[in-house]
Backbone atoms as SQL, in Angstrom:
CREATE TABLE atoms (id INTEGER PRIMARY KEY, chain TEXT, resi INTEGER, resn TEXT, atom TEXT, x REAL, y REAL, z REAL);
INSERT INTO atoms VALUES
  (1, 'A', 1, 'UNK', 'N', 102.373, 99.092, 138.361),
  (2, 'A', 1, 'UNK', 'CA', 103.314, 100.166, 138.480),
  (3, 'A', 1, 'UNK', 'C', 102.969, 101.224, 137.438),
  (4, 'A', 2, 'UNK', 'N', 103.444, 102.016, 138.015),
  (5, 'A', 2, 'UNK', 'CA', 102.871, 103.738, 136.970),
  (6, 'A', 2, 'UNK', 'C', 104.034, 104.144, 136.170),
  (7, 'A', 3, 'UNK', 'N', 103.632, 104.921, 135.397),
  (8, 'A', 3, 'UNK', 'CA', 104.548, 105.757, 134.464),
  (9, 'A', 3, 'UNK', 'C', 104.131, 107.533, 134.157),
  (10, 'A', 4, 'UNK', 'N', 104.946, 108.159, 133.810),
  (11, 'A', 4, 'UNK', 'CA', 104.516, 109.451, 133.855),
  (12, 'A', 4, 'UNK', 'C', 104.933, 109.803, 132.102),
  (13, 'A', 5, 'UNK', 'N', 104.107, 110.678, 131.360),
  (14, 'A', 5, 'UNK', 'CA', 104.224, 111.092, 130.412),
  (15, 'A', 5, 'UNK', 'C', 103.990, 112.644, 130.235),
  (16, 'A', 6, 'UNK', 'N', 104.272, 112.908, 129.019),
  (17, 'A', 6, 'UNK', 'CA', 103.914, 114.363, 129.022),
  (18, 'A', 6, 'UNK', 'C', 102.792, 114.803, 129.104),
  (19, 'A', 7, 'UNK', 'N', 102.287, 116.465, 128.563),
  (20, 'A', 7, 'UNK', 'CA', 100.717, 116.725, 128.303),
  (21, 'A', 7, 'UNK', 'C', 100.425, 116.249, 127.069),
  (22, 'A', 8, 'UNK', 'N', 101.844, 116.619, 126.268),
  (23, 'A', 8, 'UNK', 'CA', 101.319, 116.679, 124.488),
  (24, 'A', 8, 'UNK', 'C', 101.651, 114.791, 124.773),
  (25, 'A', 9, 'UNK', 'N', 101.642, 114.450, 125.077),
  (26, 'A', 9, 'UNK', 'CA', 102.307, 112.592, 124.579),
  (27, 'A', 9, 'UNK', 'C', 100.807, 111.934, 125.182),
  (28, 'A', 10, 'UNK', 'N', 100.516, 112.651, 126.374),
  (29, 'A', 10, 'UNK', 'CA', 98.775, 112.401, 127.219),
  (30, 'A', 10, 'UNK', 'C', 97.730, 112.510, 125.673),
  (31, 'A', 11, 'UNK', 'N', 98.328, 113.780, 125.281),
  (32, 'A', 11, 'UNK', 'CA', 97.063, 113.909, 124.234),
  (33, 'A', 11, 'UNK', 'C', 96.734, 113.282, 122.992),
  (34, 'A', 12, 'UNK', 'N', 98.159, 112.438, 122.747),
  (35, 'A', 12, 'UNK', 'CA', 98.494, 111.971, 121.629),
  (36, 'A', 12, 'UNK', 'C', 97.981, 110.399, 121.737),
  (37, 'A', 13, 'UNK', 'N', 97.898, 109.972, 122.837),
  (38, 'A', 13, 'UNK', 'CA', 97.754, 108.430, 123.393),
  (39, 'A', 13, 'UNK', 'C', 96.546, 108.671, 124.485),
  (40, 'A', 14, 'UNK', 'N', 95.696, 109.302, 124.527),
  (41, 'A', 14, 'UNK', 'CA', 95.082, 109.185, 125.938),
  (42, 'A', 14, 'UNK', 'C', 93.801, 108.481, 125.626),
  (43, 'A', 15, 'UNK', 'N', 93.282, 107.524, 124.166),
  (44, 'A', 15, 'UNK', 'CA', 92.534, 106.751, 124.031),
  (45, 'A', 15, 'UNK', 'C', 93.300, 105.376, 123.982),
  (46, 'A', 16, 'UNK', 'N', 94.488, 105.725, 123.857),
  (47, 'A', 16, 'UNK', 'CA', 95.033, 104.065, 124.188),
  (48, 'A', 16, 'UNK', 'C', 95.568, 103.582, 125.003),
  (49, 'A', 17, 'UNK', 'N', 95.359, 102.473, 125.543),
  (50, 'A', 17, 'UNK', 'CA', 95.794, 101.118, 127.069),
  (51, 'A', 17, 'UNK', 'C', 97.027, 100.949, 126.141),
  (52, 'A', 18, 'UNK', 'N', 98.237, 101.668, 127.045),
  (53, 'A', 18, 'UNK', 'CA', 99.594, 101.175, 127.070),
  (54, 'A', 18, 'UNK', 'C', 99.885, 100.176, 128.044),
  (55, 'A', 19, 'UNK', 'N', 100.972, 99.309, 127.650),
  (56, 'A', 19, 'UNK', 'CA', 101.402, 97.790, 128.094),
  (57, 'A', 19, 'UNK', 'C', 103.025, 98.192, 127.959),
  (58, 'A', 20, 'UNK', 'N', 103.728, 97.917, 128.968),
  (59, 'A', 20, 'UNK', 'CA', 105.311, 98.551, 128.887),
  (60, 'A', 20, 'UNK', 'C', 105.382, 97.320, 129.715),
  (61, 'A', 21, 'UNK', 'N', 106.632, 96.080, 128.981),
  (62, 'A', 21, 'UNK', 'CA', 106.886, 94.906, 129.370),
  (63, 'A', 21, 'UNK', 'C', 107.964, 94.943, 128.568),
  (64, 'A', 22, 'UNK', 'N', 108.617, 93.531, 129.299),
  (65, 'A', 22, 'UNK', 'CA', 109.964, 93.177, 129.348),
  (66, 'A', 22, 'UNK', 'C', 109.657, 92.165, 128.314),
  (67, 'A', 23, 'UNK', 'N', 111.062, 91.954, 126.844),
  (68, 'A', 23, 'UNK', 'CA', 110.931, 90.566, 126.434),
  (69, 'A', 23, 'UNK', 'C', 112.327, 90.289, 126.420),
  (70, 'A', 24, 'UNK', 'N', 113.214, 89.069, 125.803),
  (71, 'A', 24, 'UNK', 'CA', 114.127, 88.743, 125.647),
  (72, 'A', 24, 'UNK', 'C', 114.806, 89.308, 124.259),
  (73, 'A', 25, 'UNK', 'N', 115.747, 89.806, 124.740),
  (74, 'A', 25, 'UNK', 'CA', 116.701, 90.201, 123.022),
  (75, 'A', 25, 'UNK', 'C', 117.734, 91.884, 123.469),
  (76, 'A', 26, 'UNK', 'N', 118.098, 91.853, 122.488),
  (77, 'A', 26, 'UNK', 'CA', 118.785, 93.514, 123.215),
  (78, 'A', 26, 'UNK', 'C', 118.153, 94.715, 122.287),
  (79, 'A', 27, 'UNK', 'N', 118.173, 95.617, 123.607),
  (80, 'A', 27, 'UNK', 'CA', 117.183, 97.020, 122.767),
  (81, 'A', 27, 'UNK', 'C', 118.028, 97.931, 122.479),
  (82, 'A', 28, 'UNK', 'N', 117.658, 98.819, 121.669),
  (83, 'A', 28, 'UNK', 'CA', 118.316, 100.347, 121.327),
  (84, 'A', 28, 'UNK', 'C', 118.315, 101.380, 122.391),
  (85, 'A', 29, 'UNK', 'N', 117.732, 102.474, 122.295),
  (86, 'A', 29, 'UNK', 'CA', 118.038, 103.340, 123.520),
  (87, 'A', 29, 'UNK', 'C', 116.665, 103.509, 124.401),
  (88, 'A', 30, 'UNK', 'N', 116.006, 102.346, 124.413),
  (89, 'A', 30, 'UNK', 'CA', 115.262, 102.050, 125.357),
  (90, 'A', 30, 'UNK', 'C', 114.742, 100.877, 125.893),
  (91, 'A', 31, 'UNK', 'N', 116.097, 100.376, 126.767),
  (92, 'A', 31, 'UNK', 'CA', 116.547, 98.765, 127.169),
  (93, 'A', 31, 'UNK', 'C', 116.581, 99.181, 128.539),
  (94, 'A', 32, 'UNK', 'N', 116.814, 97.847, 128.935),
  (95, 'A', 32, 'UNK', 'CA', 117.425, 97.247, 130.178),
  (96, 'A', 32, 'UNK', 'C', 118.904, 97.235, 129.973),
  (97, 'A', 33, 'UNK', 'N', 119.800, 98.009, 130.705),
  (98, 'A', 33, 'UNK', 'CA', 121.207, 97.830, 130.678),
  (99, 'A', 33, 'UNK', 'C', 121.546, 96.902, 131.670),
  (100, 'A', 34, 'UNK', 'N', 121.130, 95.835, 131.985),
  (101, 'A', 34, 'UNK', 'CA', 121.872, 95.015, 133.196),
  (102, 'A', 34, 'UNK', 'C', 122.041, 93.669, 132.871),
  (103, 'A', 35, 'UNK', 'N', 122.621, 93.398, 131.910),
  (104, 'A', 35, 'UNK', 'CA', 123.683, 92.545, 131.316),
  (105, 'A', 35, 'UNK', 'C', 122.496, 91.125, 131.395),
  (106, 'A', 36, 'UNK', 'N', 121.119, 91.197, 131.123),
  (107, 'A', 36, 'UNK', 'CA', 120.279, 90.052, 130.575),
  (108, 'A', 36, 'UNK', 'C', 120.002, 90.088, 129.583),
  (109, 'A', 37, 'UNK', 'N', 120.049, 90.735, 128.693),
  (110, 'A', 37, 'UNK', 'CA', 119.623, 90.689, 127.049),
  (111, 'A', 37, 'UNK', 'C', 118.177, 90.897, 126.857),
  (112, 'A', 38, 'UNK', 'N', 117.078, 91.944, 127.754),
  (113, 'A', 38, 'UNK', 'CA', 115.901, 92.236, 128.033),
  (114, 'A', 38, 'UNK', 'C', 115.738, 93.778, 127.604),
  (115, 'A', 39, 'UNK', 'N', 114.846, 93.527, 127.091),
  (116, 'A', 39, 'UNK', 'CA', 114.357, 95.043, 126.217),
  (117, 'A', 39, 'UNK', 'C', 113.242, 95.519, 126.675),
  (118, 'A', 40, 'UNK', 'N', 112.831, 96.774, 126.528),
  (119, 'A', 40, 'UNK', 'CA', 111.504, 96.850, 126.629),
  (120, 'A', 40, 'UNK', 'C', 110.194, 96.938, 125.841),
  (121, 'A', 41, 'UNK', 'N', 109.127, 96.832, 125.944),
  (122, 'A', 41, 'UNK', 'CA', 108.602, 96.247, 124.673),
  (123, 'A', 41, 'UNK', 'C', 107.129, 97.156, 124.970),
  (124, 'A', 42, 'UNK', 'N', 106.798, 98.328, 124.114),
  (125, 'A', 42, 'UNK', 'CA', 105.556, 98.778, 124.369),
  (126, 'A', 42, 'UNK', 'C', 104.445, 98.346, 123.572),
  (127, 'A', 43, 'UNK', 'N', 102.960, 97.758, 123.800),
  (128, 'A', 43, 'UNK', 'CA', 102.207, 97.646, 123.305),
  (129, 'A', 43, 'UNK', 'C', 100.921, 98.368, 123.418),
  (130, 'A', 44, 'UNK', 'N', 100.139, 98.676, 122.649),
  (131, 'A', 44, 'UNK', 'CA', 98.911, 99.504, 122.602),
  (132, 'A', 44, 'UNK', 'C', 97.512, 98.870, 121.796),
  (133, 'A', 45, 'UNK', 'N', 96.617, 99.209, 122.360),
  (134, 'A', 45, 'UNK', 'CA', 95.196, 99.134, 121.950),
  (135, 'A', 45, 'UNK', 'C', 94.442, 100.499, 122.130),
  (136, 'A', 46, 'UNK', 'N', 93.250, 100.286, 120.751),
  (137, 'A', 46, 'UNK', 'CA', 92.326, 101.356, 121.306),
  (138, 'A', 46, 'UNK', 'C', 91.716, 100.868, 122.320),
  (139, 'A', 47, 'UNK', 'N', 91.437, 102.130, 123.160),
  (140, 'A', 47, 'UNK', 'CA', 89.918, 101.759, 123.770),
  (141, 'A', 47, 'UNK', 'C', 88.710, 102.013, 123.983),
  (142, 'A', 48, 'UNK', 'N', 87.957, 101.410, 123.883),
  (143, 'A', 48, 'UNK', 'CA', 86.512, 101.743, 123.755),
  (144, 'A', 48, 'UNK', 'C', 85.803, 103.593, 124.278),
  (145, 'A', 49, 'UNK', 'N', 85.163, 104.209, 123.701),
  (146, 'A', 49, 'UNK', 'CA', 84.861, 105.282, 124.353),
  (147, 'A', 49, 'UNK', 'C', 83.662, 105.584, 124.142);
């Protein structure tokens, strides 16, 4: 599944493999509101160029 970002946020990250996954616990203002206690959880790497 895809995601859309900005130009300046493209330019800021566009050498790194983002990972946008679910873990268990409750998030701040960028959660899951549907009453499981699931957050979202971004991870990053460089990548090779």
């Amino acid at each position: 599944m895809g995601f859309y970002i900005s130009a300046s946020q493209y330019e800021a990250w566009k050498h790194m493999r983002l990972v946008i996954d679910t873990v268990p616990g409750r998030g701040g203002m960028f959660s899951l509101d549907n009453g499981r206690a699931r957050r979202f959880l971004t991870r990053s790497e460089l990548c090779g160029i």
